[in-house]
C-alpha positions in Angstrom: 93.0 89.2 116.9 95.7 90.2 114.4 99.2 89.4 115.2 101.6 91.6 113.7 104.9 90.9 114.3 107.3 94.0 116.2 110.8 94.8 116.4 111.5 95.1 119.9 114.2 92.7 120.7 112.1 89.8 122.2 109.8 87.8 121.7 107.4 88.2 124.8 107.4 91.8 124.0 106.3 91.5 120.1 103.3 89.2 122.1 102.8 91.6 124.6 102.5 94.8 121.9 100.2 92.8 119.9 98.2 92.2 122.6 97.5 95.8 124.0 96.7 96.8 120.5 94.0 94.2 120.5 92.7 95.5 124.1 92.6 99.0 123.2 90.5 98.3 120.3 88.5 96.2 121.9 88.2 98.1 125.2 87.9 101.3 123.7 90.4 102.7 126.0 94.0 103.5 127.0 93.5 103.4 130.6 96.4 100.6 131.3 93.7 99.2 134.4 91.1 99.1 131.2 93.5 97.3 129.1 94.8 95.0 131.1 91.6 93.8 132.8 93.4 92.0 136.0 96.6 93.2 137.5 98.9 90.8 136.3 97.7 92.2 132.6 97.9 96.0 133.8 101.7 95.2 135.3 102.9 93.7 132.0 101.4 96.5 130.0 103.2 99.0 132.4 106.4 96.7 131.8 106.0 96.9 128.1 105.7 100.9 128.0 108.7 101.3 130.1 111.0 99.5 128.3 114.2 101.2 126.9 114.0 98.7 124.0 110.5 99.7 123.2 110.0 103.6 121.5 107.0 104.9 119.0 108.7 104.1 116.1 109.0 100.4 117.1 105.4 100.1 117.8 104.9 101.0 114.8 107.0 99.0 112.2 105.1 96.3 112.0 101.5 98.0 111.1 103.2 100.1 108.9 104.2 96.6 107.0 101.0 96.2 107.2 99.6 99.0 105.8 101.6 99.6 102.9 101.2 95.4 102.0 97.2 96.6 101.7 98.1 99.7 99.4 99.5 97.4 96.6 98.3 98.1 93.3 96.3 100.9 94.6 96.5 104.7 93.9 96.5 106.2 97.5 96.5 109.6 99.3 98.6 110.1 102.3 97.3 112.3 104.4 99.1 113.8 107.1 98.4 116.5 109.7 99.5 117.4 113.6 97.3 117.1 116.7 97.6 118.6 120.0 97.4 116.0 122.7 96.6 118.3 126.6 96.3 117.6 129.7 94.4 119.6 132.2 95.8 122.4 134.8 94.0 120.4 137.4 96.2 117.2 137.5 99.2 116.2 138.0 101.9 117.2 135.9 103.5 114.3 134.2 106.8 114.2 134.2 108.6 114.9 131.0 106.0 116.8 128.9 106.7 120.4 127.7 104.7 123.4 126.7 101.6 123.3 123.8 100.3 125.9 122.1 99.0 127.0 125.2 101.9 127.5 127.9 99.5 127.0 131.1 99.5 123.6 129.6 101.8 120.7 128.9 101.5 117.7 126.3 102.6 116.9 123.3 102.6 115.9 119.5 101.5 113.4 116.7 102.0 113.5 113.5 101.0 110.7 111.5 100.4 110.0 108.2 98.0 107.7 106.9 97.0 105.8 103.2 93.9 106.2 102.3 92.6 104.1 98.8 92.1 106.9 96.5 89.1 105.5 94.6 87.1 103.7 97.4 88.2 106.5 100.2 89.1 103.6 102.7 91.4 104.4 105.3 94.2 101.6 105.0 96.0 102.4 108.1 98.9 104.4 109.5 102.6 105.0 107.5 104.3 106.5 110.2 104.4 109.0 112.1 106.4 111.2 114.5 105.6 112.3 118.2 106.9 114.3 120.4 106.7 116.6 123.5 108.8 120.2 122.9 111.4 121.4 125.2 110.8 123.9 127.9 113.2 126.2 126.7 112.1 129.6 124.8 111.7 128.7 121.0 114.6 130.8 119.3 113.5 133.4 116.0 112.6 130.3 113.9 114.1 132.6 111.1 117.5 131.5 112.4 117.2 127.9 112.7 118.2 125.6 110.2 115.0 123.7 107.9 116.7 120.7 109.4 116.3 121.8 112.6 112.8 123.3 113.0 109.6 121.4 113.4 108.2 122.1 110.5 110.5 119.4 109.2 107.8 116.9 109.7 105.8 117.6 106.4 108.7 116.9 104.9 109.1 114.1 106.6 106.1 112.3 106.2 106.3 112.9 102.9 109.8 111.2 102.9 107.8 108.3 104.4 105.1 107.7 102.2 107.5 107.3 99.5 109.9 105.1 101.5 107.1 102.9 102.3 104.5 103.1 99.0 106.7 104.0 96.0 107.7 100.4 95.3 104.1 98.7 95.6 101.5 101.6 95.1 100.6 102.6 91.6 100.5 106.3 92.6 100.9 108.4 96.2 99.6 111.6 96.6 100.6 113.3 99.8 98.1 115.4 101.1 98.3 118.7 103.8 95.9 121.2 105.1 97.7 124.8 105.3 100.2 124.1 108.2 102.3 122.3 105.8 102.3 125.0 102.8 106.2 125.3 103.3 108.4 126.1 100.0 110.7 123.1 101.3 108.0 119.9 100.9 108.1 121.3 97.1 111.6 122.0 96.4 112.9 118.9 97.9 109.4 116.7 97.5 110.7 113.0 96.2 110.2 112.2 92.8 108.0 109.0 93.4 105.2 111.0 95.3 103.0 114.2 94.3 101.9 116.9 96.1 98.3 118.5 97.2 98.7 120.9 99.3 96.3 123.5 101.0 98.0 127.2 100.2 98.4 129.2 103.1 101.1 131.8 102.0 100.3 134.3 99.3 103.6 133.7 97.5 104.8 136.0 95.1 105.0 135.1 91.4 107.7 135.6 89.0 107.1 138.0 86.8 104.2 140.1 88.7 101.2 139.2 91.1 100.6 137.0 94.2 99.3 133.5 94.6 96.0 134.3 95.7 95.2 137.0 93.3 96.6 135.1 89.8 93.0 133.4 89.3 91.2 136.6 89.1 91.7 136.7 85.4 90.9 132.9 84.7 87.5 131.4 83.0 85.7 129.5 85.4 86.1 125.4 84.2 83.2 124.7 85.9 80.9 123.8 89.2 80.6 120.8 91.5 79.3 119.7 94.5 81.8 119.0 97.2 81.1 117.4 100.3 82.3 119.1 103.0 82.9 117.1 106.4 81.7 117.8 110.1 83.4 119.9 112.2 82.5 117.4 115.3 80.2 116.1 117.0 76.6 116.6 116.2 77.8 118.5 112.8 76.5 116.3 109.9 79.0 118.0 107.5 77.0 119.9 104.2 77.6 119.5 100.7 79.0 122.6 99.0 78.1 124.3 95.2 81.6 125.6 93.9 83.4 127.3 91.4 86.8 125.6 90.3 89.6 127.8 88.0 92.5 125.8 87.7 96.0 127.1 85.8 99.6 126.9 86.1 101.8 128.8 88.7 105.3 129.5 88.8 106.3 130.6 92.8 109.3 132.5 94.1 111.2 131.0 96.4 110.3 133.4 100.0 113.1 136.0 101.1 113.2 134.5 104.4 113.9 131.0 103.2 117.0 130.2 105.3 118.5 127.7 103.0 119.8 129.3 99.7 120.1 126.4 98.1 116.5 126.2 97.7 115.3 126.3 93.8 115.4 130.0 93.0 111.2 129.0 91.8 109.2 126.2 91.1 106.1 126.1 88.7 103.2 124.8 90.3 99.5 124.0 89.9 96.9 125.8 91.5 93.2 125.1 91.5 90.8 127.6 93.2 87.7 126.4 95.1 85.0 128.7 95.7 81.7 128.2 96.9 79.0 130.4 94.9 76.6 132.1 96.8 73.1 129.7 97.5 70.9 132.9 98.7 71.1 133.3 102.8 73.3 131.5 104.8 72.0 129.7 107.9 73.1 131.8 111.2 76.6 129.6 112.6 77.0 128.3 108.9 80.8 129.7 108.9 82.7 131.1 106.2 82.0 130.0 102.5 84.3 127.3 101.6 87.7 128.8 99.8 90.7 126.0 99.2 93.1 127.2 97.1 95.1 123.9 96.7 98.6 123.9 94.9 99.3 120.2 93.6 102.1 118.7 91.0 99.6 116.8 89.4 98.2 118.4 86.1 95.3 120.6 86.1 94.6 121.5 82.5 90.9 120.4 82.3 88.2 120.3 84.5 88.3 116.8 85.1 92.4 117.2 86.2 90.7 119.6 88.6 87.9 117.8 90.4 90.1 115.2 90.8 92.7 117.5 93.1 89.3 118.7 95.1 88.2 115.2 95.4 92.1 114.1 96.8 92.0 116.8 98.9 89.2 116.2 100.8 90.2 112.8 101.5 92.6 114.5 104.0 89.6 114.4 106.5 90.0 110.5 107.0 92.8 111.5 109.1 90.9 113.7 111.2 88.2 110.8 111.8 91.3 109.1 113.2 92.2 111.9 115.6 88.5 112.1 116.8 88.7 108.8 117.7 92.6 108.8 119.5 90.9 112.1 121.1 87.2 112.6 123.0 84.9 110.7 120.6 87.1 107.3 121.4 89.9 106.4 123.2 89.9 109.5 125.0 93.7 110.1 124.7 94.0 112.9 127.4 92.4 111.1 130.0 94.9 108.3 130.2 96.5 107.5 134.2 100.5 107.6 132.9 102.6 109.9 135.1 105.6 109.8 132.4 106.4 111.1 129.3 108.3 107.8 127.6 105.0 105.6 129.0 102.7 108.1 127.1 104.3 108.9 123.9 104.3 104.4 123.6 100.7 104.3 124.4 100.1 107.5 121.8 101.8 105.3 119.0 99.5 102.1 120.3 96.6 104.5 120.2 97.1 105.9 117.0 97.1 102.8 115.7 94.2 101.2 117.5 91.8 104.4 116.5 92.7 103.8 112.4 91.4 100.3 113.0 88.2 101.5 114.8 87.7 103.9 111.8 87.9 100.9 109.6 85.3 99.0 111.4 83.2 101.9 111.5 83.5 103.0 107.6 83.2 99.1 106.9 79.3 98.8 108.8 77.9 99.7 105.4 79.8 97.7 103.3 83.4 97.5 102.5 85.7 95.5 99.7 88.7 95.1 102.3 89.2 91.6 104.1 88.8 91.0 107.8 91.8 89.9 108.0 92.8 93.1 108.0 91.9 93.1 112.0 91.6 89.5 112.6 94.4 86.5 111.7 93.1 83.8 108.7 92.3 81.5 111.3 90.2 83.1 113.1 87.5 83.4 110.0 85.7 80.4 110.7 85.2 81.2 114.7 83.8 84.7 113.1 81.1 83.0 111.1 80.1 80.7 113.6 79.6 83.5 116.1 77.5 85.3 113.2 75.2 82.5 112.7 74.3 82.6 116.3 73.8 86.7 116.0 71.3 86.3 112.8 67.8 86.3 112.8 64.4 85.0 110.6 64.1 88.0 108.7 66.3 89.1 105.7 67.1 92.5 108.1 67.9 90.4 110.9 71.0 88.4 108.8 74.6 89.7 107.7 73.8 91.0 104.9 78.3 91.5 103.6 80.4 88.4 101.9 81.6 86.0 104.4 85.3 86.5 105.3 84.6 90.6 104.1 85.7 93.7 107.0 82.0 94.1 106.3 80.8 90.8 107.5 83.0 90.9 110.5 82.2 94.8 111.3 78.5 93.4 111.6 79.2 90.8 113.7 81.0 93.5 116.3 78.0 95.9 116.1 75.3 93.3 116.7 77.6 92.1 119.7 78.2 95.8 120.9 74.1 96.1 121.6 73.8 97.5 117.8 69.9 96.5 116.8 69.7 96.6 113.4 66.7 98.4 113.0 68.2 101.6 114.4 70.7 104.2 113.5 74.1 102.4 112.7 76.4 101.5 115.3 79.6 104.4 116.4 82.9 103.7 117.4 82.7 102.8 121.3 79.4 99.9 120.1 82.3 98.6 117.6 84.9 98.2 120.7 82.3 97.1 122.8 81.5 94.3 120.7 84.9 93.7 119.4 85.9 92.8 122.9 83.1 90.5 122.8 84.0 89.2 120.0 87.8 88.7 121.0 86.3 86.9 124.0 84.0 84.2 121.7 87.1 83.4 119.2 88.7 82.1 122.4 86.4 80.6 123.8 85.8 78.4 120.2 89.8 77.9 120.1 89.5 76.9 123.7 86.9 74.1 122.7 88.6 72.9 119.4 92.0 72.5 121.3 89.9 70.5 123.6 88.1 68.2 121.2 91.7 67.2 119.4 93.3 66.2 122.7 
């Protein structure tokens, strides 16, 4: 499957990454036993995490190449947001994790961010990202630590990244956070080649008089939309919102307890207010009504300007498609067999990686413009297609119905492998790792017969 080439000093070991990615998609898994399928392949895989030449950052140069070589040309959205990765009181401790947000509990952190295709919403694959496990000391008044210092340095961060890695081949970036990363900083020190749509958590205080929050009180209504609003797991088929949008100009006040000084005295700011209008009785366990009030760089003069900073924003749930995947509806992150830190936080950045292509195959099952070479190598198209023509049947149902060479043709080729039937519901993300192992198994087996016949 694909090759992609890593920086970790030898040779055997760029081979040996590429291949675990290609087992934990295929396998669905990041048990190392799993993975390796015999015991030679589980001791190598062990051999690989361990090494002090391989580290998260590594792992991931090379799909990150990747990923920003697909964004070309494109206007894209990085999203990024932090997940909790636990492990349960009832097993072993492993060594080298600190405290969560629980303190009964160690784990630790990712934070990636991923590019997203801003017009076609397909996820493109991961930029970066950072993970970690905290310390066990007591956190000091985060009042008195330096920005530099304090985790909330990562939206900064990953914003840092997307522009490092997109600014020279995407047409636009648009870095995206929910309300965790509504920190003065990611604005004030933002680089110039990215914008901004943030999530407002903080009623900031204007200049001249008012608050964030209540400065759209006073503004005309541009308009209403529908806005699809995504599940909050599984079994939630997400609902599709009626809203109000009022959009204007802000300008901000830099916070009192900003610790840096040097932070621009106030930036001016848009803001567009979301609210969904009252639809008669809510169903009972419906939540809240939907309220974003997202603060963005990009203009927001009309209606249109607007709906396009709801539409961006909302793209910001591709990244939590990944995470359900990494997490319980996938890979099942927490329930890996590592008994140290270093080993995990590898297999996280393998993980992370492996669940954004899973969510590609998956969005890709009804159609997709992407290439399959975007998970398998160029020469491994014309193994794909004769496996499909052995997976079709008489009826026009029964065939694969996507372009030849397409991450649609090849996602239907996994699904029908992984038990999919095609006259039933369409296929989740363990069916697509099922049958991409089976897959993965066939191209072999037709290299394995070609080599043969040219001897």
């Amino acid at each position: 499957m694909a090759r992609s080439k890593a920086v970790l000093g030898d040779a055997r070991r760029d081979k040996r990454a590429a291949w675990m990615l290609d087992r934990i998609v295929a396998s669905g898994s990041l048990v190392l036993r799993e993975i390796g399928e015999t015991r030679s392949g589980e001791v190598g895989a062990h051999r690989l995490l361990s090494s002090d030449d391989v580290d998260p950052n590594a792992l991931l140069v090379p799909h990150v190449a990747r990923t920003a070589q697909a964004c070309r040309g494109r206007r894209i959205v990085a999203a990024q947001d932090t997940t909790e990765i636990n492990f349960d009181r009832s097993r072993q401790p492993i060594a080298g994790l600190g405290p969560t947000g629980n303190t009964d509990i160690r784990g630790f952190f990712i934070h990636p961010v991923v590019a997203v295709d801003a017009d076609d919403e397909a996820l493109l694959g991961v930029l970066g990202a950072r993970i970690w496990t905290r310390k066990e000391e007591p956190t000091p008044d985060h009042r008195c630590i330096a920005f530099e210092e304090k985790e909330s340095r990562r939206w900064l961060d990953a914003a840092e990244t997307a522009a490092a890695q997109l600014a020279s081949v995407a047409s636009q970036v648009v870095v995206v956070t929910d309300r965790e990363g509504d920190i003065y900083p990611l604005f004030s020190r933002r680089p110039e080649s990215i914008d901004l749509v943030v999530r407002a958590s903080h009623d900031r205080v204007l200049v001249g008089k008012g608050t964030l929050f209540a400065g759209p009180a006073a503004w005309p209504v541009l308009g209403t939309a529908a806005v699809k609003v995504a599940p909050r797991g599984p079994g939630d088929k997400g609902r599709t919102a009626t809203v109000a949008i009022k959009a204007g100009s802000v300008t901000i006040r830099r916070p009192k307890t900003a610790p840096n000084r040097d932070e621009a005295p106030a930036l001016t700011l848009g803001l567009v207010e979301v609210r969904e209008v009252p639809a008669g009785k809510r169903r009972k366990g419906a939540g809240q009504p939907l309220l974003w009030r997202l603060v963005t760089t990009l203009p927001v003069a009309t209606l249109a300007e607007a709906q396009d900073v709801v539409r961006l924003y909302r793209l910001r749930w591709r990244i939590e498609e990944v995470f359900r995947v990494l997490k319980s509806d996938g890979l099942d992150i927490e329930e890996s067999q590592l008994e140290t830190a270093g080993r995990l936080l590898n297999l996280a950045a393998l993980g992370l990686v492996a669940a954004a292509r899973i969510v590609q195959l998956v969005d890709a099952r009804d159609g997709s413009s992407r290439p399959a070479t975007d998970v398998i190598e160029p020469e491994d198209i014309e193994a794909a297609a004769a496996i499909s023509a052995t997976l079709e049947g008489g009826t026009d149902r029964q065939k694969n119905p996507h372009p030849p060479g397409s991450l649609a043709w090849l996602a239907w080729i996994a699904a029908r492998l992984g038990g999919w039937n095609c006259y039933y519901k369409p296929p989740g993300p363990k069916t697509m790792s099922r049958g991409l192992d089976r897959l993965i198994a066939r191209i072999e087996g037709f290299r394995a017969r070609n080599k043969r016949r040219n001897v």
